[in-house]
C-alpha positions in Angstrom: 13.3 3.4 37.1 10.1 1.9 35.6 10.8 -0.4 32.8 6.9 -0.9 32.1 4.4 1.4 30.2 0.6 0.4 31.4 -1.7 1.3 28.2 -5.4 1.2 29.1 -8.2 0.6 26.5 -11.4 1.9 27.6 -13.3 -0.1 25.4 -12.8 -3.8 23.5 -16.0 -4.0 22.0 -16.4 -3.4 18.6 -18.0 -0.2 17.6 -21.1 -1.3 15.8 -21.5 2.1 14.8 -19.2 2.5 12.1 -21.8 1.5 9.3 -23.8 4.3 10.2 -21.0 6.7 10.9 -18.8 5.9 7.5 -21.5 6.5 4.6 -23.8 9.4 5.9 -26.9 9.4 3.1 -26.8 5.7 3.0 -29.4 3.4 4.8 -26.7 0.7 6.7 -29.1 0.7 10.1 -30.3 -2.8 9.4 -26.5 -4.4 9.0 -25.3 -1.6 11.8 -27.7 -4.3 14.1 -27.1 -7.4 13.3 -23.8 -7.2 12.2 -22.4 -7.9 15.6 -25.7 -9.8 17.0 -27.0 -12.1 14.6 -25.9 -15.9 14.0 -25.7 -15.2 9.9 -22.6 -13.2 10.6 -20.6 -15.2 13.2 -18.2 -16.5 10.3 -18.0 -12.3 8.9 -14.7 -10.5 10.0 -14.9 -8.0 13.1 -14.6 -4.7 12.1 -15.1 -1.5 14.3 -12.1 -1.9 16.3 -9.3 0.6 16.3 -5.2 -0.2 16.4 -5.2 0.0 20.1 -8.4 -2.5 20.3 -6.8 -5.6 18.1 -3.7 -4.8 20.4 -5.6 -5.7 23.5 -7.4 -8.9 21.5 -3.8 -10.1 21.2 -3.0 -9.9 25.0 -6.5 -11.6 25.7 -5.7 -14.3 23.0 -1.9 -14.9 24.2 -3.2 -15.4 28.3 -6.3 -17.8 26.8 -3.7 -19.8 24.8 -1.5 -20.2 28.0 -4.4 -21.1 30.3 -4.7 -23.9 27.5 -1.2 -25.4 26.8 -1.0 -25.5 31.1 -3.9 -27.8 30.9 -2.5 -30.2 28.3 -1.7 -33.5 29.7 1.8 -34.6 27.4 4.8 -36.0 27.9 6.8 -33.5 25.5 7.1 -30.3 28.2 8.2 -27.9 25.1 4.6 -28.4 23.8 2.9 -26.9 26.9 5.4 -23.8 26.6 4.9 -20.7 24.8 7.4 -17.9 25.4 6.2 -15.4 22.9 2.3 -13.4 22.6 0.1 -13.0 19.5 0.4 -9.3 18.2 -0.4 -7.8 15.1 2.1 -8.9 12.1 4.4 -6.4 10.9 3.4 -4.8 7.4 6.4 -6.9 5.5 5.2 -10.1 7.5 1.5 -9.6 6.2 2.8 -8.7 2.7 4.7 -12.0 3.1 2.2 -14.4 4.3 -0.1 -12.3 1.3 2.2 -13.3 -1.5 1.9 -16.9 -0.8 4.9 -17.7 -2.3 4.4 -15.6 -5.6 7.2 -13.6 -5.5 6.8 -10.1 -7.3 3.1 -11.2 -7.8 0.8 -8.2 -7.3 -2.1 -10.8 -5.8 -2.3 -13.6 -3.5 -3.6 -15.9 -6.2 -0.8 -14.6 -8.1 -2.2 -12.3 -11.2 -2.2 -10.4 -12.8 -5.9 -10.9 -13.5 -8.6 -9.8 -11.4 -11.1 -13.0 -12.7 -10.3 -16.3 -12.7 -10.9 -18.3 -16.6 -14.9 -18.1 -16.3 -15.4 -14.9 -15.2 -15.8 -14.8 -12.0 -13.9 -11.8 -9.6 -11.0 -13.2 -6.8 -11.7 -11.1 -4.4 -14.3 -9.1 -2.6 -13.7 -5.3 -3.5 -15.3 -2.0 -5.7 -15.2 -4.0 -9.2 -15.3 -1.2 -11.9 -16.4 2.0 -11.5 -18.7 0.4 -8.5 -20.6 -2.3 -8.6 -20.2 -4.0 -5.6 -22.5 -7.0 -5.7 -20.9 -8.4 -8.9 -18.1 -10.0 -6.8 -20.6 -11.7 -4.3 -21.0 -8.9 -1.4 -22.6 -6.0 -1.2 -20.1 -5.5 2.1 -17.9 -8.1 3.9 -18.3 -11.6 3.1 -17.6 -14.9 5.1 -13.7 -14.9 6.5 -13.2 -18.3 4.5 -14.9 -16.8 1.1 -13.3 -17.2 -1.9 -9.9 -19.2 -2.7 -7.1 -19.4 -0.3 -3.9 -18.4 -1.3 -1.1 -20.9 -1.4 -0.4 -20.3 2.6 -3.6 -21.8 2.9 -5.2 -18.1 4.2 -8.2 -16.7 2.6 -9.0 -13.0 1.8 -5.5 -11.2 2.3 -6.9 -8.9 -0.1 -10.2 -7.6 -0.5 -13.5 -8.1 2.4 -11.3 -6.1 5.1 -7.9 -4.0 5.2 -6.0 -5.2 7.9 -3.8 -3.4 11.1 -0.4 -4.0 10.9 2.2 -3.1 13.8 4.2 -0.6 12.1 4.0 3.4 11.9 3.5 4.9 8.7 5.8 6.8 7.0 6.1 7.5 4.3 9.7 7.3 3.2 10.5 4.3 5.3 11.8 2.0 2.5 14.8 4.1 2.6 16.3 2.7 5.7 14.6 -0.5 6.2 16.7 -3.4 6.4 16.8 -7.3 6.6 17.5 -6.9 10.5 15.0 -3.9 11.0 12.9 -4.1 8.8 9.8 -2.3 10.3 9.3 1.2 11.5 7.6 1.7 14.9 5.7 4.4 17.3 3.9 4.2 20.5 1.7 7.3 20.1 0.6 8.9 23.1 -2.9 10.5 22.7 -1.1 13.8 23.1 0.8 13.5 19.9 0.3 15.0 16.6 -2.2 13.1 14.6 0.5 12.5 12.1 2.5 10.7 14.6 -1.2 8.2 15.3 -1.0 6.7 12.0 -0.5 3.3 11.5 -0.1 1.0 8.4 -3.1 -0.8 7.1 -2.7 -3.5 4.5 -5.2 -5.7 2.0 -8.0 -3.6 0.9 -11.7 -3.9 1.3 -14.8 -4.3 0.4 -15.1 -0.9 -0.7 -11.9 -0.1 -1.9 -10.6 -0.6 -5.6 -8.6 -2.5 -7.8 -5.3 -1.2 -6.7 -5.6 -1.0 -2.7 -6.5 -4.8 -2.6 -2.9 -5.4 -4.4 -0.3 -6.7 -1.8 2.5 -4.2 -2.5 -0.1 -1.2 -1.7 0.2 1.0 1.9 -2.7 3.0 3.3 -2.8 4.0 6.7 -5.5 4.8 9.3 -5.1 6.6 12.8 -4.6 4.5 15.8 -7.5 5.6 17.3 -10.2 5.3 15.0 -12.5 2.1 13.9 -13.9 1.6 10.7 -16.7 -0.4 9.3 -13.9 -1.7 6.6 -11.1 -2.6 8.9 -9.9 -5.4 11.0 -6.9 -7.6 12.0 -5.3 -10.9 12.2 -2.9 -12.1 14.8 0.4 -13.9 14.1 2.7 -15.6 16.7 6.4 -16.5 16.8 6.7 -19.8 17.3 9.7 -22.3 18.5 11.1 -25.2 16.4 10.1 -28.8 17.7 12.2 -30.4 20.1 11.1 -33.9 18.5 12.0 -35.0 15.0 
C-alpha cells in the first residue's frame, strides 16, 4: 500500500501579477514591477502566492533549517535536532499568537480603539469609508511597521491576510474541540471549488475595520494568489534538555 501522497507545485514564484489582475480600472503597473524586484520593498510581505505555494516555502524552509542545525558545532546534541517542519499555523494557533495575551480582545494591541491616544491608526487597513493613505500605506507596508503586539509579532492584523492550514467551513465551531481543534482537507484539483477553500486570517490592506479583527474568518481558494494575501510559518518546537 502507498502510505505517501506526492503533491507537485508547478510554480513557487510569486505571481507578480496579482496587482494588475485584482483592481481592473486601476493603474498598479508600476508597483506590479517593482514589487518583487526592487531593493525598497525587500522588507514588504510576499504576496501572490496561493495555499499550495506557502505550503512548499514551508518544506524549502524546514530542509534549509536542517542543512543548518547539522552544521552547528555544540556539545548539546538536542540543539542540532529538529524532529518537526515549518507549516502554516492552524487558524486557532494564528488567532492565538494574534491576541497576544489579551484574552477576548478584538485586536492585537488589545482595543477596542482603532487609534492610539494622538490620533494615529494601529494598523494598516481601509480607514473609513476609504482612505487608504491616512494610516501610512497606500498598499502594504514594511513587515515590521507599526507596534508589535505583546508576542513581540508585528501586523497580525491589517498589511496582509494570512493562510492558515485549516478548511473552511462554515459551521466548524460546532465540533471543534481542545484535542481537535482544527478542521482539515487535502483538495484534489478535481474537487468542488467549495471543497478548495481554505481559512485566511488578519485582514489587509484593503480590507475594513472588521476583517482586520482577530476573531474574524474569510476564506480564499487554495489555488488562487492575491495581491492582499500571504503567510507566516510556525514550528513545533521541543523543550530544552538543559536547565
Amino acid at each position: 500500500k502507498e502510505f505517501f501522497v506526492t503533491v507537485t507545485v508547478p510554480s513557487v514564484y510569486p505571481d507578480e501579477l496579482v496587482w494588475v489582475r485584482d483592481f481592473a480600472y486601476s493603474y498598479n503597473e508600476p508597483i506590479a514591477r517593482n514589487y518583487f524586484w526592487h531593493p525598497a520593498y525587500d522588507d514588504y510581505p510576499v504576496v501572490g502566492v496561493n495555499w499550495h505555494m506557502a505550503n512548499a516555502f514551508g518544506y524549502w524552509r524546514t530542509k534549509l533549517y536542517n542543512q543548518a542545525l547539522a552544521t552547528q558545532n555544540t556539545k548539546n546534541k538536542s540543539d542540532i535536532i529538529s524532529t518537526e517542519d515549518f507549516r502554516l499555523p492552524t487558524e486557532h494557533e494564528w488567532e492565538y499568537a494574534a491576541r497576544g495575551g489579551h484574552e477576548s480582545a478584538p485586536y492585537p494591541w488589545g482595543g477596542p480603539y482603532i487609534r492610539n491616544a494622538k490620533g494615529c491608526l494601529l494598523a494598516n487597513f481601509k480607514p473609513g469609508r476609504g482612505n487608504y493613505p491616512e494610516d501610512g500605506g497606500m498598499y502594504t507596508v514594511k513587515a515590521d511597521a507599526y507596534f508589535p503586539n505583546d508576542y513581540g509579532l508585528y501586523n497580525m492584523s491589517g498589511n496582509v491576510a494570512e493562510w492558515t492550514g485549516c478548511y473552511f467551513y462554515e459551521g466548524s465551531y460546532n465540533f471543534l474541540s481542545d484535542m481537535s481543534p482544527d478542521v482539515r482537507y487535502d483538495a484534489k484539483d478535481s474537487d468542488r471549488p467549495r471543497e478548495k477553500r481554505k481559512v485566511i486570517r488578519g485582514g489587509s490592506w484593503k480590507d475594513t475595520q472588521y476583517q482586520i479583527q482577530v476573531s474574524t474568518r474569510n476564506y480564499e481558494y487554495q489555488d488562487t494568489a492575491k495581491s492582499y494575501i500571504g503567510f507566516r510559518c510556525v514550528i513545533d518546537l521541543a523543550p530544552k534538555m538543559k536547565k
